[in-house]
N, C-alpha and C positions, 0 to 999 in steps of 0.2 A: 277702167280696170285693165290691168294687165295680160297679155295672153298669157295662155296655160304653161307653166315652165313645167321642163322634164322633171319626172319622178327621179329623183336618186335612189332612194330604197322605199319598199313596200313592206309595212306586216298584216298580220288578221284584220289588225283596228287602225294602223295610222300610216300616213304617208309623209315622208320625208322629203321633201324639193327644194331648190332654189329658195333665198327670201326674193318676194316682190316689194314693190314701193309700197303696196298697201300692206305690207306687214307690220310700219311703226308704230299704229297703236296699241297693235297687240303687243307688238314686244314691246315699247315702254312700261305696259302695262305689267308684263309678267317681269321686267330690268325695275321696276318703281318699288315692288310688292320688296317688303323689310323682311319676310317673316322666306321668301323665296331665295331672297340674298345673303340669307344667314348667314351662311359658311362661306361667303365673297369675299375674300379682304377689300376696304372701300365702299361693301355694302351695297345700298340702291345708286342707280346710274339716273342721269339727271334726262330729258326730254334732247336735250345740245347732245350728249353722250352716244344716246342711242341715236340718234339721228346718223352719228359721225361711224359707228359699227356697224349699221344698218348700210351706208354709202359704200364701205370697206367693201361688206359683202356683193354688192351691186356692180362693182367696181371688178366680182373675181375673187377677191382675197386674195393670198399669198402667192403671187404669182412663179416662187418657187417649187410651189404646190397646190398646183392646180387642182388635182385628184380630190384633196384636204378642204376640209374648212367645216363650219357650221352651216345645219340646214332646217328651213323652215319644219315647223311638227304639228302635220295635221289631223285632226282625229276624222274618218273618214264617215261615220256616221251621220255626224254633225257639219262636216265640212269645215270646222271649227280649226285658226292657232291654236294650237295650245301647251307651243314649247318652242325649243329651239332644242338639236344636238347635232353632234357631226363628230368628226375626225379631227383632231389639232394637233400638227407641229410643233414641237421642241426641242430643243436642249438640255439634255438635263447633265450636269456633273460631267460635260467633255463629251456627252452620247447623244444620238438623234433618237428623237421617241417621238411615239404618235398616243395623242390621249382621245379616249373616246370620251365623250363629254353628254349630257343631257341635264336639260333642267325644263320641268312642265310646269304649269301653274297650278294653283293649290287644290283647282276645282277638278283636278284630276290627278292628284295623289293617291293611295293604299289603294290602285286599281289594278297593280302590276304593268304599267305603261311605261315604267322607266325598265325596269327589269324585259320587254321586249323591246324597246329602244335598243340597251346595252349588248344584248345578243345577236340582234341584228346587226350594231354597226363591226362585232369582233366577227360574227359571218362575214360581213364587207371584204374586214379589214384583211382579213387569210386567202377569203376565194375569190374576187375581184381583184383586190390592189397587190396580195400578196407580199404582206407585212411578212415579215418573223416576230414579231409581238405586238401587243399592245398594253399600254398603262391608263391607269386612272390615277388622279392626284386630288385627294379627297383630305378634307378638314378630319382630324381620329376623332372630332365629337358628332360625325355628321352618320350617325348608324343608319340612319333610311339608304344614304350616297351606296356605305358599306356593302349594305345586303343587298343592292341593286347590281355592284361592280360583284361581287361574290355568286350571286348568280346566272352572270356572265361568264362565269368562271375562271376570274380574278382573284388571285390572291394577294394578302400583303406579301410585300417583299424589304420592305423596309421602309423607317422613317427619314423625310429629309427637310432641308428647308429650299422653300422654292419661291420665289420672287418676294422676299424676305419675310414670308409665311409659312407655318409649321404643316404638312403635309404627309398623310400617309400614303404611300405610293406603291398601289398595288398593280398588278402583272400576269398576264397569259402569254405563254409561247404559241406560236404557230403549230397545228399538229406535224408531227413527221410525214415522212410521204407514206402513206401505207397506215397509217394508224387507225 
């Protein structure tokens, strides 16, 4: 087993850290699930795939953005994976943007776990990194995604197409100083 990697972020119920080497099963398991990858273009990821995302992260990820990346989701109860989200890096339309990202597995859906996910990581992402925004890029038929980025308090902000998939892309600014 691994030693204990640093917490990146903490809420009520989950802990967000580093992935470890023993995190493949889990995440193939929640990258396998059809019904979790709905709204993925490309769908389930193969055992090679997740191995090869899973090394990414071990590796650091984007070395242009250290700060960034995705992060192991553990339910602290349980001690249990049972997700993956983080902060990501893009391009979108000529701009740089950060998307907060979260996907849990089913066995822990309609518990509001993504909705403290998404609030935690736009906490992060203003009082730590010190974004002026952040986005989510969400399938318009994925209403669970919707209501979770909406109560982060994200809004749409318009439709686009993103790595030649139909996305709605919603948006919070950074509060002003003093707000």
């Amino acid at each position: 087993m691994s030693p204990r990697p640093a917490v990146i972020l903490e809420t009520g119920r989950l802990i967000l850290r580093p992935f470890l080497p023993e995190d493949l099963g889990p995440l193939f398991a929640l990258y396998d699930d059809p019904e979790v990858r709905r709204y993925f273009p490309g769908g389930t990821l193969t055992y090679e795939q997740t191995q090869e995302e899973l090394d990414w992260f071990l590796q650091g990820g984007d070395p242009d953005h250290p700060r960034l990346g995705l992060w192991a989701t553990i339910h602290k109860e349980s001690g249990r994976f049972i997700g993956r989200c983080g902060l990501i890096p893009w391009a979108i339309e000529g701009r740089d943007e950060v998307e907060i990202a979260y996907l849990l597995d089913r066995a822990h859906w309609r518990q509001g776990l993504g909705a403290e996910i998404a609030q935690a990581l736009v906490h992060h992402g203003f009082e730590a990194l010190r974004l002026p925004r952040l986005i989510a890029l969400i399938d318009p038929a994925n209403r669970a995604s919707i209501a979770t980025a909406e109560k982060a308090g994200l809004r749409l902000e318009r439709h686009i197409e993103h790595e030649g998939s139909a996305c709605a892309l919603y948006a919070i600014r950074a509060p002003s100083p003093g707000s």
